[in-house]
C-alpha positions as CSV (number, residue, x, y, z in Angstrom):
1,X,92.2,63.7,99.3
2,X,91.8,67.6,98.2
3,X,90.5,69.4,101.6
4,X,88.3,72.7,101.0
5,X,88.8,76.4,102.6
6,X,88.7,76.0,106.6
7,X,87.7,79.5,106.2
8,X,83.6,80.3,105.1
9,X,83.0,83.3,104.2
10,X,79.4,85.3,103.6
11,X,78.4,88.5,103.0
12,X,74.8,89.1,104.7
13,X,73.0,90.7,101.8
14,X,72.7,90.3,98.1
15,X,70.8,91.6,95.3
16,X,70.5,96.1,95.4
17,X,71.1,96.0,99.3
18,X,74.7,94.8,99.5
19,X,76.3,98.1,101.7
20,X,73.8,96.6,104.2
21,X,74.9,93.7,105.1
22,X,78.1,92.5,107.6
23,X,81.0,89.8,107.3
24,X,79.9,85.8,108.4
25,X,83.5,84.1,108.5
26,X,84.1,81.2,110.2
27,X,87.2,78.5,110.8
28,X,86.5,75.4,110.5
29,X,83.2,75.6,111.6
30,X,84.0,77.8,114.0
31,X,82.8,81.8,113.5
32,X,85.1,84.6,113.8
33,X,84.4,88.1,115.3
34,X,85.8,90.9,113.2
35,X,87.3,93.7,114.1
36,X,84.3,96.4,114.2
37,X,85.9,98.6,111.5
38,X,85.6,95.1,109.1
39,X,82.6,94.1,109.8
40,X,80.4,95.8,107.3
41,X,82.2,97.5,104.4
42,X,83.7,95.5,101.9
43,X,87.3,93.9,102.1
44,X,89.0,95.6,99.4
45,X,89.8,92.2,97.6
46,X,90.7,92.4,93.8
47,X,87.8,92.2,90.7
48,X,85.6,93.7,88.4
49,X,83.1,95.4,90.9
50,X,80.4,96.3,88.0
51,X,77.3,95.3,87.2
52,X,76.8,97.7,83.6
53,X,80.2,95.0,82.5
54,X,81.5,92.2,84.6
55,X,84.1,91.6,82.2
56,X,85.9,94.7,81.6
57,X,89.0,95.1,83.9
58,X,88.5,98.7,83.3
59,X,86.0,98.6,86.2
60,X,88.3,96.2,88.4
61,X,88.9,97.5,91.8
62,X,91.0,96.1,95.2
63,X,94.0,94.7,96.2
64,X,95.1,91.0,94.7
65,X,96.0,88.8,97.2
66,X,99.9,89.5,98.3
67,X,99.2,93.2,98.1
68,X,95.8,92.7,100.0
69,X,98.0,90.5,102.8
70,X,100.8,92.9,103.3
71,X,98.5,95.7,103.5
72,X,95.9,93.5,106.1
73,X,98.8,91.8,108.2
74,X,98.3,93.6,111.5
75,X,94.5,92.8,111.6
76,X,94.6,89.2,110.3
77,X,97.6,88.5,112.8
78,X,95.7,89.8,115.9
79,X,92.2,87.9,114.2
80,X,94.1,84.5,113.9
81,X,95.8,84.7,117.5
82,X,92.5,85.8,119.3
83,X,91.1,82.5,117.6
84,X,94.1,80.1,117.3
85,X,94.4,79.7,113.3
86,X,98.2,78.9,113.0
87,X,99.9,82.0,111.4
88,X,100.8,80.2,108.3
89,X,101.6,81.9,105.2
90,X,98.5,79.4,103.7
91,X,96.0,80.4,106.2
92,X,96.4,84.2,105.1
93,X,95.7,83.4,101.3
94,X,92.9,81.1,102.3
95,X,91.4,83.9,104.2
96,X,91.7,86.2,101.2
97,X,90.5,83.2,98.9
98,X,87.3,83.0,100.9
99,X,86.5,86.6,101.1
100,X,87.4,87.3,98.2
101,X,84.6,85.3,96.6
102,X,81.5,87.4,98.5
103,X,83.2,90.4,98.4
104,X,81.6,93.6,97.1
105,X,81.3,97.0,95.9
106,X,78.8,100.0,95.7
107,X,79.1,99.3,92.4
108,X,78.1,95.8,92.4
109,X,74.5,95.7,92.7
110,X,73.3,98.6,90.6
111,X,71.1,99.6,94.4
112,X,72.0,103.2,94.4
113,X,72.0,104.1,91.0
């Protein structure tokens, strides 16, 4: 049997609005408090951030996941012990995995433009 993310990740807001939104993330059901300062900017994951061409890796921007970890380690560490998430190697990519997928950029949504 294939099991999914424990982690669930969503971004608040969509469409030309995204720099208002904040982080949802839980752990197996259960949600996570952020640390303020990650609450509501965007989590520097890796793609292409543009709406003009989604395709174009000119316009990619973020860290890819080992880079991202190494550089978000003391966070995630003190996240994971405040709400007992083993601190597996596994658990830090899945967290990266699932944020990864909503994350953002001013660029994204073309709102400011």
């Amino acid at each position: 049997m294939v099991q999914g993310n424990p982690f669930l990740a969503k971004w608040t807001r969509g469409g030309n609005l995204l720099c208002h939104g904040e982080w949802i993330i839980s752990w197996q059901g259960h949600p996570l408090v952020l640390p303020e300062s990650r609450r509501e900017k965007d989590m520097g994951t890796w793609a292409i951030y543009s709406i003009i061409d989604p395709e174009d890796e000119t316009f990619a921007q973020g860290l890819e996941e080992d880079e991202w970890i190494i550089e978000n380690v003391d966070w995630l560490t003190d996240l994971f012990f405040d709400h007992q998430i083993p601190m597996e190697s596994d658990n830090y990519r899945l967290f990266y995995q699932a944020v990864n997928r909503q994350d953002w950029r001013c660029t994204s949504c073309a709102g400011c433009m």
